[in-house]
C-alpha positions in Angstrom: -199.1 67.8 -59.3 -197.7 64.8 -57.2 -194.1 64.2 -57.9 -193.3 60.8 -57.7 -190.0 60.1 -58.0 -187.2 58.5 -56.2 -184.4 60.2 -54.4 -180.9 59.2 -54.2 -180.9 56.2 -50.8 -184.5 56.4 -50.4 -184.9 53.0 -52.0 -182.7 49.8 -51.3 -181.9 46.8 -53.0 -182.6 43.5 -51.3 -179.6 41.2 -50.1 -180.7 38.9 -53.0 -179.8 41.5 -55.8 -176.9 42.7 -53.8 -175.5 39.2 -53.8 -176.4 38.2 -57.5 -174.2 41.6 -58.4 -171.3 40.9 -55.9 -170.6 37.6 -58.2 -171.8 39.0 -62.1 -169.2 42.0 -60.9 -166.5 39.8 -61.0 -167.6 39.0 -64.6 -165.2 41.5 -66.9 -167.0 43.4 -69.5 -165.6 42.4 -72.5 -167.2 38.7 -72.2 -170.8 40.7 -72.6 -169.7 41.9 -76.0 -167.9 38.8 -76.3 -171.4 36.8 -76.0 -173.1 39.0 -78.2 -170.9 39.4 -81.0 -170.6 35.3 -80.9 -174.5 35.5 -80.8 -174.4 37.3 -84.0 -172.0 35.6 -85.9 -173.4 32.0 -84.9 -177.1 33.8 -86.2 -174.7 34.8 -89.7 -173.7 31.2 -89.8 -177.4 30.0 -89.1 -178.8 32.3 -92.2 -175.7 31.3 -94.6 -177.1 27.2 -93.7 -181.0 28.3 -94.4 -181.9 28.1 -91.0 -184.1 30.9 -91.0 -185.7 29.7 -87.3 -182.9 29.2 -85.8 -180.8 32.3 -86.9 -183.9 34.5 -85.8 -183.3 33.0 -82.3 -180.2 33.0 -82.1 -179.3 37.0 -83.1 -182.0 38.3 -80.4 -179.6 37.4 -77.8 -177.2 39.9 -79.0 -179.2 42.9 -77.5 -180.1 41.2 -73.9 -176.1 40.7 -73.5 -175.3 43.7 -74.4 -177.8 45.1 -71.9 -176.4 43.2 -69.2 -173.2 44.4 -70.2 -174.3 47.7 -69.6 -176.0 46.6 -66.3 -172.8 45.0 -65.2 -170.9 48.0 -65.8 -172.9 50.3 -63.8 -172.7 48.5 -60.6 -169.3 48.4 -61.0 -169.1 52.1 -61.1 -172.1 53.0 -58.3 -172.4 49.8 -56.7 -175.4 47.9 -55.8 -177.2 50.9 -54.4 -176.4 54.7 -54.7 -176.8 55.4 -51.1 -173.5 53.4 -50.2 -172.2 55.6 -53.2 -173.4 58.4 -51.6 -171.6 57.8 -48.4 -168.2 56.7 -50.0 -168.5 60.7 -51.8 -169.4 62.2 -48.7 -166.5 60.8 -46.5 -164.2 61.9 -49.6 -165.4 65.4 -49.2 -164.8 66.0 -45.3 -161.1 64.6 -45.7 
């Protein structure tokens, strides 16, 4: 059988990516679950008024923040791409 994974810096992100995540980085984490518990108490607020449409819309966005949350917090740790990660641990281990 094929095995069709991907190793650890055989694939690179694009400058593009790498510069979007150089500026969200700088974004702390807290204001991701900031945004989405505000998302869910404005949806609260929306169903307590009987706006049913509008409180529907209004609480999905509590799940995509906290996925970019999540996002955010994992290039902070490994960085745009795990190969420069991977070089950072190596130089680490010959000193």
């Amino acid at each position: 059988m094929t095995d069709y994974r991907v190793s650890k810096g055989e694939a690179k992100e694009d400058q593009v990516t790498a510069a979007i995540e150089k500026v969200t980085a700088q974004v702390p984490s807290s204001a991701y679950l900031a945004a989405a518990l505000a998302s869910m108490v404005a949806s609260l607020s929306f169903k307590a008024a009987k706006r049913e449409h509008e409180a529907l819309f209004i609480g999905q966005w509590a799940a995509p923040f906290l996925l970019l949350g999540i996002y955010n917090k994992l290039v902070k740790i490994h960085g745009s791409d795990g190969a420069a990660a991977d070089h950072s641990d190596q130089h680490s281990d010959q000193v």
